[in-house]
N, C-alpha and C positions, 0 to 999 in steps of 0.2 A: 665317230669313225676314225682309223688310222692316220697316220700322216700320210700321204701320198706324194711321192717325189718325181722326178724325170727317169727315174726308171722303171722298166716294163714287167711287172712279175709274170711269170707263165699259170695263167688261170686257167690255162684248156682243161684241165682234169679236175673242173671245180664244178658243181651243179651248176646246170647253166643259170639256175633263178639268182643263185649266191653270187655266180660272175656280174648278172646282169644289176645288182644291187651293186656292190661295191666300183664298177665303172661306173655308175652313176653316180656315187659320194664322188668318185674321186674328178668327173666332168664339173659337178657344181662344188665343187674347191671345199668341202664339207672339213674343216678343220677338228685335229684330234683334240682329245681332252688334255693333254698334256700343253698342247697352245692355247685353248681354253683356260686355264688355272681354276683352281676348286672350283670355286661358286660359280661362276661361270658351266663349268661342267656340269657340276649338280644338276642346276635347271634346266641344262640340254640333255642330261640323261633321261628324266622323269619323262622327258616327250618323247626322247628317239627308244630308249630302251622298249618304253611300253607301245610304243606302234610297231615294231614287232611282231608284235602278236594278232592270230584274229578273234571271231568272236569265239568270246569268255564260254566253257564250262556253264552251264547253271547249276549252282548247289544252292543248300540251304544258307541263306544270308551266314556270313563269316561272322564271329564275335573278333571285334579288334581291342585290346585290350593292354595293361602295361604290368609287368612283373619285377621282381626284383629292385634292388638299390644298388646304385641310381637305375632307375624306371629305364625300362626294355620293351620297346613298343616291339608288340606280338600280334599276329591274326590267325587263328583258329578254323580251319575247311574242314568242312564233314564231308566226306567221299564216298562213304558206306562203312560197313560194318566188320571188317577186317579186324581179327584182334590186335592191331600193334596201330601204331605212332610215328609216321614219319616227323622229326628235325630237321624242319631243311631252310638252307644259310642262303642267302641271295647273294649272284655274283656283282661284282664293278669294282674289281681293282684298291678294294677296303676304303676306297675314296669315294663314290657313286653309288645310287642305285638303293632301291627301297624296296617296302613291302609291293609299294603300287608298281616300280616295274616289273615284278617277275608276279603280279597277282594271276596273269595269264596261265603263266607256269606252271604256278602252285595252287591254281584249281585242277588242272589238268590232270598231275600228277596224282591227288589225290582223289580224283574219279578210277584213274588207271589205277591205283592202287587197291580202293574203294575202302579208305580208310583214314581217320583225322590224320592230318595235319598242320602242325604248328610252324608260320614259318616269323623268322625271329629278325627286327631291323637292329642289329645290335652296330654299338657305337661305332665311326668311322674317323679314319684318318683323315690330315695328320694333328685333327684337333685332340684326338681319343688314338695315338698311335698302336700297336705292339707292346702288349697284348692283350689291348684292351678290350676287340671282337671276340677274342677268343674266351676270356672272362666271361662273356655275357651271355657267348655261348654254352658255355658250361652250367652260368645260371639258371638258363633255359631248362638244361637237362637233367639239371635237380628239381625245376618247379615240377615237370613231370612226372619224377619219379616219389617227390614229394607229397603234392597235391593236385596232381593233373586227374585224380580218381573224380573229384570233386566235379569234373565236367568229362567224365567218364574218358577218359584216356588212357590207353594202356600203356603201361611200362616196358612192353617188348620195342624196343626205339632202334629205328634204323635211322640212323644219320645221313644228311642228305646235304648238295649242295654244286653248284656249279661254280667255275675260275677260284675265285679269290674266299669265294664261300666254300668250295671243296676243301681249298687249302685248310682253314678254320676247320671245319667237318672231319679231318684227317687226323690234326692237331689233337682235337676232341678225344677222339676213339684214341688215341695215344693215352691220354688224361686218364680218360677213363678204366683203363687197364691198370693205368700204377695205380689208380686210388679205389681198383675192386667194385668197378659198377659196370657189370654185364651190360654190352650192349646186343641186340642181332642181327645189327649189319651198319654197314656204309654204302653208299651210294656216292662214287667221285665223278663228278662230269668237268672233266678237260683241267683237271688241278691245277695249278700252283705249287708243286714241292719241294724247288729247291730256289731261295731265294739266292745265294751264296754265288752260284754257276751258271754261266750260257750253256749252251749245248748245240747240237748240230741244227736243230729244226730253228730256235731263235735268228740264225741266218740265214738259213735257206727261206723262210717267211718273215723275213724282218720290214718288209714295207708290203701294204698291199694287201694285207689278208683281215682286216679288221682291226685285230690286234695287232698294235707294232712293236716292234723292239725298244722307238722312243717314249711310247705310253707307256707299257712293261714297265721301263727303269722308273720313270716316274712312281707309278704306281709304288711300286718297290720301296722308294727310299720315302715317299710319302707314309707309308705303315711301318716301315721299320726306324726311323728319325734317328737314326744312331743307333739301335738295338743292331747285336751281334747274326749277320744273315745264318749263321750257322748253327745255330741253336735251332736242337729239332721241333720246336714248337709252331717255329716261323716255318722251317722249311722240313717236312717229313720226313722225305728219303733221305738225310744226314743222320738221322736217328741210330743210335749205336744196333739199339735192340725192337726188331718187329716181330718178334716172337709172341703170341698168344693175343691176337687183335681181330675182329671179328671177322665173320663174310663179307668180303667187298665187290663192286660192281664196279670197275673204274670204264670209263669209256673216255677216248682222245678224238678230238680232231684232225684227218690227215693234212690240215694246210693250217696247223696253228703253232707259233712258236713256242708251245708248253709240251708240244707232241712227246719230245723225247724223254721230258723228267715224268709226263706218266708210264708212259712206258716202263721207261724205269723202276718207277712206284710199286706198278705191278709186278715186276720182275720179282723185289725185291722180298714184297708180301710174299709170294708165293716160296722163295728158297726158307722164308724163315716160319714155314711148315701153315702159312694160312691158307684159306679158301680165298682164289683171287681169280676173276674171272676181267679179263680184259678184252674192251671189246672199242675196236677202233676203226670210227663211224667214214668210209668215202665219201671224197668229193667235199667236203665240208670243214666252216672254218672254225676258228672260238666264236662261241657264242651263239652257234646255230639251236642249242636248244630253247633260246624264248623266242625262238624267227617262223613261230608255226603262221604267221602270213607272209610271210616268205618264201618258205619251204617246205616240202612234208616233211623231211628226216626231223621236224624237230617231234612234232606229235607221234610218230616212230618210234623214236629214242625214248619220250614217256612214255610210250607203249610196253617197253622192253623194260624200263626202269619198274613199271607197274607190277609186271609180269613176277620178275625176280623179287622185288618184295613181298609179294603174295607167295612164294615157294617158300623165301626165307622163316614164313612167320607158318608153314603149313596148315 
């Protein structure tokens, strides 16, 4: 949970389930990760990120397995029978968070979809800084297109990914353009795309909303260790050229401080002639998509995430 200080953010316009969680962290003094330090962190993520969630999806047992060099622990949902492939990147800040917190997620996802996917625990910061997720994610999406036949996965790969996993997912489909490997979509939930800049919503939500402004910077300079914020790989929207980059779904939080560089995001896809559908979710903060015991809006949001991927792939 955030830092929480002596001042009062105005929650009224927050789902009351989202208010009534977060004055709760902040009554029992629930300290951020950023006061935490790594390891520490770590092992309070794995419990808070995946409670969360409620009960699991049943799908057919997951294959959890390891890919590439160095070895890329990977888990495998079968959802149904869709021809296409979701990739999709688990959020926490390139510091935090695994396959087993967003396991909720990404059965979910992949029922609403009703199609495999692959979701990838690739390296984190700041032992494995910038760009080292973003490597493994890409090795991901060559094993697919590689040899993902071999356990019948199709090559139609929409890219998937929430905060710091969007960021990566973003990067990706950049990737993937200069080096001529078709994707048929992205899916952004609540990005990461400018490491480099604040923006208006970073202070208007800078204590109080989950996500703080102190976690944030931490996070930041934990994956980037000196790498340049402005290099579009880190941060998307810097990017000189978004010309010719897939279908995207971007969806923001209105009470998270990343709100305004997705927006942006969007903006930006869509002048430089792509399909960019931005959709930004009320009442709700970062991170409310793995909070389906929580909240409905998160099973919602996969709802609509499902939805769109199943058009994409017609």
């Amino acid at each position: 949970m955030d830092d929480l200080d002596d001042r009062r953010p105005d929650r009224t316009r927050l789902l009351p389930e989202l208010r009534d969680m977060l004055e709760a962290a902040e009554r029992a003094g629930t300290p951020s990760n950023d006061q935490l330090g790594v390891a520490r962190a770590r092992i309070a993520s794995e419990v808070s990120l995946a409670s969360y969630w409620d009960l699991k999806d049943e799908l057919p047992p997951p294959l959890t397995f390891t890919l590439g060099d160095p070895a890329i622990r990977c888990r495998l949902y079968r959802g149904g029978c869709e021809p296409g492939t979701i990739l999709f990147l688990h959020g926490g800040g390139w510091v935090v968070g695994s396959l087993d917190t967003h396991d909720g997620a990404a059965r979910a996802l992949a029922k609403a979809a009703s199609c495999a996917l692959l979701s990838v625990e690739y390296r984190k910061a700041p032992e494995h800084p910038f760009p080292a997720g973003l490597d493994d994610a890409e090795t991901a999406l060559r094993w697919i297109i590689a040899e993902g036949a071999g356990l019948g996965l199709s090559d139609h790969i929409i890219l998937s990914g929430d905060s710091a996993g969007a960021n990566i997912a973003a990067a990706l489909a950049l990737r993937a353009r200069d080096h001529g490997i078709g994707l048929a979509g992205q899916m952004l939930i609540y990005p990461a795309t400018d490491l480099a800049r604040e923006t208006t919503s970073t202070a208007q939500f800078a204590h109080g909303y989950f996500l703080s402004r102190a976690t944030l910077r931490w996070y930041i300079t934990n994956y980037l260790s000196g790498a340049d914020p402005t290099n579009p790989e880190a941060s998307p929207l810097l990017a000189p050229d978004l010309t010719g980059l897939c279908p995207t779904l971007l969806v923001t939080a209105d009470h998270d401080p990343l709100r305004d560089e997705g927006r942006a995001y969007a903006a930006r896809l869509t002048a430089a002639g792509n399909a960019a559908t931005l959709q930004e979710w009320p009442g709700t903060t970062h991170g409310f998509m793995i909070m389906a015991g929580v909240t409905p809006a998160a099973r919602e949001l996969i709802g609509v995430m499902g939805s769109w991927a199943r058009e994409v792939w017609g």
